[in-house]
Each structure stands twice: as structure tokens, then as C-alpha cells.
C-alpha positions in Angstrom: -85.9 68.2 -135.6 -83.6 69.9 -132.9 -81.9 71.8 -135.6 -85.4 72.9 -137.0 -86.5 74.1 -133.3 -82.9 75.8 -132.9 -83.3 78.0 -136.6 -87.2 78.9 -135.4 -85.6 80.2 -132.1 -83.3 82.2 -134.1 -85.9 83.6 -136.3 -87.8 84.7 -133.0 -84.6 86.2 -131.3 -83.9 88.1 -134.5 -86.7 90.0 -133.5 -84.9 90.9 -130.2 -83.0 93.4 -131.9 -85.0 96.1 -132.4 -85.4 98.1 -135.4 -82.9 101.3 -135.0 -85.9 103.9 -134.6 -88.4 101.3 -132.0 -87.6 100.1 -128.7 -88.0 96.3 -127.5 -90.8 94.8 -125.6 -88.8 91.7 -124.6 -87.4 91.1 -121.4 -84.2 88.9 -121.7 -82.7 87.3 -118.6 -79.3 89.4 -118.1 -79.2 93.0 -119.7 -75.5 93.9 -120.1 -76.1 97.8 -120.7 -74.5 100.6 -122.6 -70.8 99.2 -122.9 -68.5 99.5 -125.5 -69.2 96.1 -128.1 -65.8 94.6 -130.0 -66.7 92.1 -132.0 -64.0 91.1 -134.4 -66.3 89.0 -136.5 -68.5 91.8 -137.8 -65.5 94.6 -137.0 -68.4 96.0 -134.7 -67.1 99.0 -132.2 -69.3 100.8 -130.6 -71.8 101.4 -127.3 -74.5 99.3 -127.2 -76.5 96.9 -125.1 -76.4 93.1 -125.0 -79.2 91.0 -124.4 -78.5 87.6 -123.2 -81.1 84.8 -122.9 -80.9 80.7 -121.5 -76.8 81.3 -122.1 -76.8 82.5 -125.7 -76.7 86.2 -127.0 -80.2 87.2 -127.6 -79.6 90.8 -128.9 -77.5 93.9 -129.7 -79.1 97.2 -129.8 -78.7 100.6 -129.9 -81.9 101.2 -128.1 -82.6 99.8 -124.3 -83.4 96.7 -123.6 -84.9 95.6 -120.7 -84.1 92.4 -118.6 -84.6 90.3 -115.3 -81.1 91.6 -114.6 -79.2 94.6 -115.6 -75.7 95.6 -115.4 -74.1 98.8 -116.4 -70.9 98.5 -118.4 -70.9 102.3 -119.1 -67.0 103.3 -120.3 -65.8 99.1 -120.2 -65.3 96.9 -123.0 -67.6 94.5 -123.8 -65.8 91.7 -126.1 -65.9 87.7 -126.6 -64.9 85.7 -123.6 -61.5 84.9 -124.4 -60.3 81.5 -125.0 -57.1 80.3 -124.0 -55.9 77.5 -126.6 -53.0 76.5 -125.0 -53.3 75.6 -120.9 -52.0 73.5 -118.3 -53.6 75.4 -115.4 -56.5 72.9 -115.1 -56.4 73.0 -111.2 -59.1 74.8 -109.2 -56.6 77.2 -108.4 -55.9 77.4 -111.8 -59.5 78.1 -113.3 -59.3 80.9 -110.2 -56.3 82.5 -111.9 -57.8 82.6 -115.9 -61.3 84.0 -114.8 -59.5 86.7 -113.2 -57.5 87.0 -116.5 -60.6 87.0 -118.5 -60.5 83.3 -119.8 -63.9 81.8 -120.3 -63.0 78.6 -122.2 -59.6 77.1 -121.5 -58.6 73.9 -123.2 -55.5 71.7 -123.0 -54.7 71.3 -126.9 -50.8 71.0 -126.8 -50.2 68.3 -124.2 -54.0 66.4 -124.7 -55.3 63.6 -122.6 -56.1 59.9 -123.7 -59.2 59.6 -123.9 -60.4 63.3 -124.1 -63.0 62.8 -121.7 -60.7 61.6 -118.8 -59.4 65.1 -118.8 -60.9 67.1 -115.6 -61.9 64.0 -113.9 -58.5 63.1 -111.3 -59.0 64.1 -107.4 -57.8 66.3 -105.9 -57.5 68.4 -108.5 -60.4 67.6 -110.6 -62.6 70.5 -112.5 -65.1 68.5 -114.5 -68.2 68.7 -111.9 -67.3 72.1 -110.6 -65.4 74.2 -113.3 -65.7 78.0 -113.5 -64.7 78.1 -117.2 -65.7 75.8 -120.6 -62.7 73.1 -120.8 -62.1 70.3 -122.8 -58.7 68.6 -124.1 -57.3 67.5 -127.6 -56.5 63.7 -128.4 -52.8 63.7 -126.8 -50.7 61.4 -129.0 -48.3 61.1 -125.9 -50.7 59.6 -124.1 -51.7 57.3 -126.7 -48.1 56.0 -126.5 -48.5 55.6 -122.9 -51.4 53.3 -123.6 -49.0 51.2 -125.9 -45.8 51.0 -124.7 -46.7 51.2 -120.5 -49.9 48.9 -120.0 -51.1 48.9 -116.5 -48.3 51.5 -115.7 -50.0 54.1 -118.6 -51.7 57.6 -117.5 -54.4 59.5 -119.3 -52.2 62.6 -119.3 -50.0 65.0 -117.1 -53.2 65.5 -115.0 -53.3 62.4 -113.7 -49.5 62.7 -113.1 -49.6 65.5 -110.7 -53.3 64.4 -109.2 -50.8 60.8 -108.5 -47.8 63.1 -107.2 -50.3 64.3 -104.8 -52.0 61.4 -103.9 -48.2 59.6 -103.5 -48.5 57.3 -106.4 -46.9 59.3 -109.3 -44.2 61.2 -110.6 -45.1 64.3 -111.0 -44.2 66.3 -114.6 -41.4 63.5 -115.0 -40.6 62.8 -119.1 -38.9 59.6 -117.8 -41.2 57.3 -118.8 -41.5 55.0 -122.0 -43.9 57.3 -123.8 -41.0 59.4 -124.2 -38.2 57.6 -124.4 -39.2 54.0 -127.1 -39.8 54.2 -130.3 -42.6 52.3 -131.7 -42.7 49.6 -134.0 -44.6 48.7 -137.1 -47.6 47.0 -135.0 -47.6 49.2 -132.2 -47.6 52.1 -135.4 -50.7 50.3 -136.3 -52.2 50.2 -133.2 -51.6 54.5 -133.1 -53.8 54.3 -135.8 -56.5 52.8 -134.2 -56.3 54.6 -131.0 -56.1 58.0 -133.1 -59.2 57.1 -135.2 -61.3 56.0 -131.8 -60.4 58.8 -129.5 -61.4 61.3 -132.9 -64.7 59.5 -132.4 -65.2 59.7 -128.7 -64.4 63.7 -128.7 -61.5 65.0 -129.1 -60.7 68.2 -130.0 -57.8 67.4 -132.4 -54.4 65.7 -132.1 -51.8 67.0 -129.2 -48.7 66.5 -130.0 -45.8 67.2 -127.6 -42.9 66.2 -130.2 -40.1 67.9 -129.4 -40.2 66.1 -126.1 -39.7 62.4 -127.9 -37.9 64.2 -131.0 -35.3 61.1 -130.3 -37.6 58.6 -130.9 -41.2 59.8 -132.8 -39.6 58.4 -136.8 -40.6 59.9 -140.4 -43.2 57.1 -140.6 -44.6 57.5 -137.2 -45.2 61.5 -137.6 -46.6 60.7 -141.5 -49.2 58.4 -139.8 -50.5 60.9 -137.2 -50.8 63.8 -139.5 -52.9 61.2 -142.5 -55.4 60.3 -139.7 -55.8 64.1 -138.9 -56.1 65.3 -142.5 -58.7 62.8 -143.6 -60.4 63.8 -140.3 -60.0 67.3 -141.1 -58.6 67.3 -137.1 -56.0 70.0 -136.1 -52.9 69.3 -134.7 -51.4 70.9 -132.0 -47.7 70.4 -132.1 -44.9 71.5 -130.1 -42.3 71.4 -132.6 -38.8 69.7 -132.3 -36.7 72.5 -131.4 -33.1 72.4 -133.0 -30.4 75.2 -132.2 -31.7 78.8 -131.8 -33.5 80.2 -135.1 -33.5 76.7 -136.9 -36.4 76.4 -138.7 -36.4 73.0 -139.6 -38.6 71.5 -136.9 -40.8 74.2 -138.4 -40.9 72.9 -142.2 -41.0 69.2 -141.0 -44.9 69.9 -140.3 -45.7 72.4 -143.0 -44.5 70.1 -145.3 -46.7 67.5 -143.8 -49.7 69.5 -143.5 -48.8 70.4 -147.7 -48.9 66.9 -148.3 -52.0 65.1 -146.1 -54.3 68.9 -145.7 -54.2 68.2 -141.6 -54.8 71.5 -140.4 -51.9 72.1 -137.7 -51.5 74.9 -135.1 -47.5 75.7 -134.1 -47.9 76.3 -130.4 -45.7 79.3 -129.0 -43.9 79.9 -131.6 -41.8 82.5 -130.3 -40.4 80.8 -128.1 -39.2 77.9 -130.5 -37.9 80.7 -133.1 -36.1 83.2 -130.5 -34.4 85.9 -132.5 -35.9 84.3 -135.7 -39.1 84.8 -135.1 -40.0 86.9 -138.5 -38.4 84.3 -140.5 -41.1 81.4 -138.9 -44.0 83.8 -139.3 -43.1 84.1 -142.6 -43.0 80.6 -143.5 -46.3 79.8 -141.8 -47.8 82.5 -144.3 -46.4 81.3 -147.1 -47.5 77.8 -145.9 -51.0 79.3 -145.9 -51.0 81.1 -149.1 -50.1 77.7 -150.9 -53.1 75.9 -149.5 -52.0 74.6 -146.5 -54.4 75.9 -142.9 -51.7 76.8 -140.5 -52.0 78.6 -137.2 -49.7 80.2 -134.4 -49.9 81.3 -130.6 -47.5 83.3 -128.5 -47.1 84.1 -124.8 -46.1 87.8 -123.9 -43.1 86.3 -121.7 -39.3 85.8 -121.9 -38.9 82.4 -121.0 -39.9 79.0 -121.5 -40.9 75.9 -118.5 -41.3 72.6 -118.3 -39.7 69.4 -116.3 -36.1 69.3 -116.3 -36.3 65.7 -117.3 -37.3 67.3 -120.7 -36.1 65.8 -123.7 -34.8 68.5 -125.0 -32.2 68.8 -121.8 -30.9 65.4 -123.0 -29.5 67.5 -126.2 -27.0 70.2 -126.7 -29.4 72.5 -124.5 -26.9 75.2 -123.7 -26.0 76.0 -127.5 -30.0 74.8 -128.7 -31.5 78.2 -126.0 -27.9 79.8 -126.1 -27.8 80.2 -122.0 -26.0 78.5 -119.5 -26.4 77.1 -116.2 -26.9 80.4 -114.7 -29.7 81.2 -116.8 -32.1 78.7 -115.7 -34.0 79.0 -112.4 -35.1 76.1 -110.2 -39.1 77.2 -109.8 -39.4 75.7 -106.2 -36.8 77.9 -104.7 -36.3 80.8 -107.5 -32.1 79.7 -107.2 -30.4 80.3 -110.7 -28.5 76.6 -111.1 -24.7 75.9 -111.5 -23.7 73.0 -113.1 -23.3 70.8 -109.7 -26.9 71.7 -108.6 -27.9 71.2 -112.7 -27.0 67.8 -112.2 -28.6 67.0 -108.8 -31.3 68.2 -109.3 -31.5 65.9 -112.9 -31.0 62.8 -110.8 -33.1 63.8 -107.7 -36.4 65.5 -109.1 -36.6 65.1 -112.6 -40.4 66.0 -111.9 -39.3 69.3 -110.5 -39.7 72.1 -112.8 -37.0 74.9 -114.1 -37.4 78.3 -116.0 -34.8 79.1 -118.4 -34.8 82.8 -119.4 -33.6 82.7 -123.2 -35.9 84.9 -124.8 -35.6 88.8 -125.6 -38.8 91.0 -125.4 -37.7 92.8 -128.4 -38.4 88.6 -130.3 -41.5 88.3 -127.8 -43.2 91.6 -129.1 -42.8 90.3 -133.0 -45.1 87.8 -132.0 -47.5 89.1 -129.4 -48.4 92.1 -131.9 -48.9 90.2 -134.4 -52.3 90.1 -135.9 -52.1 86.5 -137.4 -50.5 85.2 -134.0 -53.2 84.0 -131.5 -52.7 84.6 -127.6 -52.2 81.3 -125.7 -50.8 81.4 -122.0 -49.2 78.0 -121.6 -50.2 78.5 -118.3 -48.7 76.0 -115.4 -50.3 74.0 -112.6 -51.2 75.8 -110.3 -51.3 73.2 -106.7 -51.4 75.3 -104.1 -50.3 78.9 -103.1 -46.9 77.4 -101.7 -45.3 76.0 -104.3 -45.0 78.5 -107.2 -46.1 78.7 -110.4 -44.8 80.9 -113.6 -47.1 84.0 -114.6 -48.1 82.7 -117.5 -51.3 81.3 -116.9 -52.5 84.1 -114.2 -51.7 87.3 -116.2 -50.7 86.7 -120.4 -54.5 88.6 -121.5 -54.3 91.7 -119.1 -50.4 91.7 -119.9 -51.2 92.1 -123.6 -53.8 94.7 -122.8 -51.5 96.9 -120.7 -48.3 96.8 -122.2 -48.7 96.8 -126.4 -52.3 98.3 -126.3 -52.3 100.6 -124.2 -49.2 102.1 -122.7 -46.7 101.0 -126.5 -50.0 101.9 -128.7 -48.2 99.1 -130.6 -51.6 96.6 -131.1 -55.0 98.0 -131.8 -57.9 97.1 -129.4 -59.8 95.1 -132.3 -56.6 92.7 -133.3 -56.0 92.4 -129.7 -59.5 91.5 -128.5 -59.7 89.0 -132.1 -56.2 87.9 -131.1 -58.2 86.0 -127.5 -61.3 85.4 -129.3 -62.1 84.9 -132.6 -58.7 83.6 -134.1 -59.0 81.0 -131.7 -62.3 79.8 -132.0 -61.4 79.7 -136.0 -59.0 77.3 -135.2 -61.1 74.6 -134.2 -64.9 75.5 -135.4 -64.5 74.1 -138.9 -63.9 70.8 -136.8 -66.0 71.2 -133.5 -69.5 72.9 -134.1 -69.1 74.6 -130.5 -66.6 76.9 -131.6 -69.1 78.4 -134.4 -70.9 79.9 -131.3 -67.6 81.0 -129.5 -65.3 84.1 -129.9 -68.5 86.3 -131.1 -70.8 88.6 -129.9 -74.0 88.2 -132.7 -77.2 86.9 -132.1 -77.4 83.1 -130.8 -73.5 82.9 -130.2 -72.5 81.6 -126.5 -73.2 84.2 -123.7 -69.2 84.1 -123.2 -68.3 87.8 -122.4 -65.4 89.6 -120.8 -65.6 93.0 -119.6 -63.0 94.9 -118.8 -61.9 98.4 -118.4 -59.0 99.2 -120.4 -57.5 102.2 -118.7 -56.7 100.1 -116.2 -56.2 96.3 -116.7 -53.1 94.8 -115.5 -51.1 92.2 -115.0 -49.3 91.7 -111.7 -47.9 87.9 -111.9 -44.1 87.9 -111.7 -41.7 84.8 -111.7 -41.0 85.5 -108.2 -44.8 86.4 -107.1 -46.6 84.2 -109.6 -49.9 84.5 -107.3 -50.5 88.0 -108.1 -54.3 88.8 -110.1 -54.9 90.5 -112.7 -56.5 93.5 -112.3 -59.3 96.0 -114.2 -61.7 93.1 -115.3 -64.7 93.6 -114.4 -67.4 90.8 -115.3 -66.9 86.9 -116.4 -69.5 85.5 -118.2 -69.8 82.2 -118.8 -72.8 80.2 -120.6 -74.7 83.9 -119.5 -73.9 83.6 -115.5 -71.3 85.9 -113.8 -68.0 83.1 -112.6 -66.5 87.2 -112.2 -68.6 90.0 -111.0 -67.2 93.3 -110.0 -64.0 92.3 -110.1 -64.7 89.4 -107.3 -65.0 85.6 -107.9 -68.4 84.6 -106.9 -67.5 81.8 -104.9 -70.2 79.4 -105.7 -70.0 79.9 -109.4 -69.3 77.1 -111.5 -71.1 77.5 -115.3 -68.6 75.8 -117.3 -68.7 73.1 -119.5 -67.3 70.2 -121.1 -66.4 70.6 -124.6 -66.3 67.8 -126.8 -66.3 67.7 -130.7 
């Protein structure tokens, strides 16, 4: 009946786009007038006015429309709220950081939370009654593990590890936990199963999968049991890919082969940065992937390093020859001090929560990617705690960095790809699994009121790795679920329209 009642109220709206030669009676609740309209899902470019109605797009018309409220986006783009596939900036602070930037759905997909729905809900850092931006979270098989192998001493997800740092009861980022470090044996592979199957069923948006920080200890049979569940769920899996010494594609092949052989659809998160100066090589692969059959997918960030806890797995290995750096190469985020081997290994023992930058990228490999039209834009954004301990960029300025840099001053990405690259590509990824998405990443009648307007002479990042806290600039409007969370370039305070996202 619902659905019934939702295709009659599409049938009315369609008459809220006027015929081109009339002019329209109704009066819709937000007007958003005479801007230029991407759409990548219709390949629409051109000046026209949006009328938006009870959070969904109601019309777009070449001829005035007349509403409650009216804003003029005369000479500013008018394009799909972007969504940001790939974030750990789930603070308050955080959310603060992606509006500016233009986000209007952000989801933790990589990392995941166990069950979905605990995701957003840990003091003091909690988003889920008071979040500017849609968010939701992917089934994290990490966190799974925790469930198994820790008992009482298992969390939900790196959320609740930093919401415990800060309330004294936690580690932090800190990998040093059984999750990571114990393999799993045949009952407790049976047990995966289960959890897999009933966390699919209570919401979440997929399978997370952060292998290449358990590479040591995640089998053949453990990895052919995740990716079954998610092809006969049709789930996708987002998988950080064991990372072997720079360009080495086989952590790669390992789940292209799988998703070959079970049909789980399964998204490569940054990809750049796990194939450095072989970045063409793993595009290529994931192509041919999808021309045999298989549903494959790829993000990118537009920066030259990676982040994470220095307790990492992968630190355990070879790191120097896997990145190709040294010592001097990685910085200690806290303090912004480039390590030697004697502070490397203090700092190991001391704060394995404590996070590190290690700058072993080229832009000349990060451009490959971030022009690519294939390759979706995901920030891998950081926590973002408070303005005195810092942050990377990543999650504060990766859209407006795109914009600026390759569309408009290299002329090297068009404004279509780039706009479908935050949009549509990754609302693609997930709508053939989560009915949401369907409504996401376009601007057409009844899709989500999600809109981002920005002026594209002169959006820009600012965000550096030494003055993370920087905004984005030349953004003008948020709009999420059809309410401003950005309007004239400032946060409106009070705003908090998003919402949880569940399968």
C-alpha cells in the first residue's frame, strides 16, 4: 500500500514540471533558482530551477517556479550531494569538516561497526541524534572477530575505541588486540557465518573488511567464507587489500578472483594508495575483472600519503621496502616530528594508539587515479577530537581539492566525471543492495533533496598536514533531506537533518 501511495505521489509531482512553453501553479517548499543543474544520471547540464518538496526533488524546470522559500543559485553549480564512501570522521567536529566540503551522506564502509546500528551512538562523540549529514556503517568483519575472540573485552568498532580513549577506558586506534592478531578456528569460522548472516539482516550496508591489517592471520578458508555470505546476499565488500611490496598486485587478484568465483560485489578502497607507481596496472585489472562478469569498484584520495595507527599490521612486516621510505619519511601526527629509528621504536612501545603519516606516494600516481572516470572519490577522512590534536586533510578538504586542482586550474577532469565521480558512482555502488541509494547521487524527480552548491571559480581546499583545521572554501549551500546543514557558506548552527541509513 505504501508503495502504491509513494507511485500516486510521483504521478502528481510529475506534474510539477511544467511543460516547456506553461509555467507552474504549484508552490513547493524550497525553490532553488536559476543554477547551473549536473546531473550525471541523465548527462543533464544546464540552468534551471529545482523544486524541492517534504525532502525529495519535486521538479526541474526551465520555467519559474515558485516556492515558500527561494534561493538564487545564479552562476553556481547545482549537483547531487556528494557522498563520501569511505570515512572515519564521524565526530561532531568531523560532520563540521564534510558539510563544509560538500558531503551530505558520509558512511563508514571500510572499517564497519558490529552491529551496524551501534555506529553513531558512543558519547562523547556520538552523531546519531544530532548529525548534520546521512550516515550509516557497513557490517565490519573486524569487529565481528572482536565479538569472537574478546568476549566482554570486544568493541563495536574504532568508535567506541576513541569515544573509550576519551572517556579513559580504551585504547585509542590501537591494532593490538585479538581481532587482529588470532586466527580463527573452524567453530569460531562457523560462528563468522552466523554473525555475518544476522548483522546482513539487522542493516548493514555490506561487509567491511580491513584485511590487510590481520593479513597474518585472516586464512584462504576464512576470506572464502566472508565473500560466499556476501555473494549469495548480493552484499558488497569493502576491503582494504593486503598490501605486499610496492606495485604488487597480488592482494589485488586475491579478491577479484573471489568475487569471479562467489559474484560478491567488492569495492577496492584507495586504491592508489595500495598500487603506488602501479596504479595503471590495478585499474586495469579491476576492468578486466568487470568485463568478465565480475562487479568491481575503486575509490581514491587526491593526497600523497597514507595514516593509520602505528600498531598497524602492516608495520609488523618489511614496511620500509613494502612503502619504499624510511624512518625519515613518516611523521608522528601529534607533533608533526619526521621519526628516526630510536623515536620509531618508542613510540611502538609507548602509544601504539598514536597515529603516523608516512609520505610514500607521488602526485604524478595520485592524479592516475583521482582523474579517473571509473575511480570514485572517497576521503578516508580521520577523527577529528578536538581542534588540538591534529588531524590529516583528508576528511576536511579531498571534494574541493578535486574541484580546484584537476578541474579547474589542470583542465585534466571534466565537471560531469568529477561531479558523477562524488555522486552517482557511489550511490551505484550500494543501490542494487540498499533501496536508499536509488534516491541518492541524482537530481530527477522524487530523488533525495541532497544538493551541493558550489561555485567553481572558486572552491578550494585549504587543509594541509600541518594545518589540518583549515575549511574549504566556495561552497555555498548544503542540503540535506531539503534543509540547509550549509547556507551561504556558514554552518547553521542548529542544523541537524541527517539520517540513519540502513539497508
Amino acid at each position: 500500500m505504501k508503495r502504491f501511495v509513494w507511485l500516486m505521489a510521483l504521478a502528481v509531482c510529475a506534474a510539477c514540471s511544467p511543460p516547456e512553453n506553461s509555467v507552474s501553479t504549484a508552490v513547493y517548499d524550497l525553490v532553488i533558482r536559476g543554477g547551473r543543474v549536473v546531473d550525471p544520471d541523465t548527462g543533464l547540464d544546464a540552468i534551471r530551477n529545482v523544486g524541492i518538496t517534504d525532502g525529495r526533488i519535486a521538479a526541474v524546470s526551465e520555467q519559474p517556479l515558485a516556492g515558500t522559500e527561494v534561493v538564487d543559485a545564479a552562476g553556481l553549480i547545482v549537483a547531487p550531494g556528494f557522498i563520501n564512501l569511505h570515512s572515519h570522521a564521524w565526530t561532531p567536529i568531523g560532520q563540521r569538516f564534510e558539510v563544509q566540503d560538500g558531503v551530505t551522506t558520509t558512511l563508514e564502509l571500510e572499517s564497519g561497526s558490529y552491529p551496524a546500528s551501534a555506529f553513531g551512538t558512543y558519547e562523547p562523540i556520538a552523531i546519531a541524534n544530532r548529525s548534520r549529514a546521512h550516515f550509516g556503517a557497513s557490517l565490519g568483519h573486524a569487529w565481528i572477530r572482536s565479538a569472537i575472540l574478546e568476549g566482554e573485552n570486544s568493541v563495536t568498532g574504532f568508535e567506541e575505541l576513541v569515544a573509550g580513549a576519551l572517556n579513559g577506558t580504551a585504547g585509542g586506534l590501537s591494532m593490538e588486540r585479538p581481532a587482529f592478531r588470532q586466527a580463527l578456528d573452524s567453530n569460531q569460522k562457523a560462528e563468522l557465518r552466523s554473525r555475518l548472516n544476522s548483522g546482513l539482516d539487522a542493516g548493514g550496508l555490506g561487509i567491511g573488511m580491513l584485511l590487510d591489517y590481520m593479513s597474518e592471520v585472516v586464512d584462504s578458508a576464512e576470506m572464502q567464507l566472508v565473500f560466499e555470505v556476501a555473494g549469495e546476499r548480493k552484499a558488497p565488500i569493502f576491503v582494504h587489500i593486503r598490501r605486499g611490496v610496492a606495485g604488487d598486485t597480488a592482494g589485488l587478484i586475491e579478491v577479484i578472483e573471489l568475487a569471479k568465483a562467489t559474484g560478491a560485489p567488492v569495492h577496492i578502497c584507495h586504491i592508489q594508495a595500495n598500487a603506488m607507481n602501479n596504479v595503471v596496472e590495478f585499474m586495469q585489472l579491476v576492468r578486466e575483472a568487470n568485463a568478465a562478469g565480475a562487479k568491481v569498484t575503486m575509490e581514491s584520495f587526491p593526497y600523497n600519503a597514507g595514516s593509520t595507527a602505528i600498531s598497524a599490521a602492516v608495520f609488523n612486516r618489511d614496511w620500509q621496502k613494502i612503502f619504499a621510505i624510511t624512518y625519515e619519511d613518516v611523521e608522528w601526527l601529534a607533533t608533526g616530528e619526521r621519526l628516526t629509528e630510536e623515536l620509531w621504536n618508542q613510540y611502538r612501545e609507548e602509544a601504539p594508539g598514536g597515529i603516523v603519516v608516512h609520505h610514500y606516494n607521488r602526485e604524478e600516481w595520485t592524479r592516475i587515479a583521482s582523474i579517473a572516470p571509473d575511480v570514485i572519490v572517497a576521503s578516508d577522512g580521520q577523527p577529528v577530537i578536538n581542534l588540538q590534536n591534529k588531524t590529516i586533510p583528508f576528511g576536511i578538504g579531498t571534494n574541493s581539492r578535486i574541484y580546484a586542482r584537476y578541474v579547474r586550474e589542470e583542465g585534466s577532469l571534466d565537471l560531469m566525471t568529477a561531479v558523477a565521480k562524488m555522486t552517482l558512482l557511489p550511490a551505484q555502488v550500494l543501490e542494487d543492495y540498499s533501496e536508499a541509494f536509488k534516491r541518492k547521487g541524482r537530481i530527477s524527480i522524487g530523488a533525495d533533496a541532497d544538493l551541493t552548491i558550489f561555485d567553481l571559480e572558486s572552491i578550494q581546499d585549504h587543509a594541509t598536514y600541518r594545518e589540518p583545521f583549515l575549511v574549504s572554501t566556495g561552497i555555498a549551500h548544503v542540503i540535506v533531506s531539503g534543509k540547509f546543514a550549509l547556507r551561504n557558506g556558514k554552518l547553521l548552527e542548529d542544523s541537524y537533518p541527517g539520517k540513519r541509513i540502513l539497508k
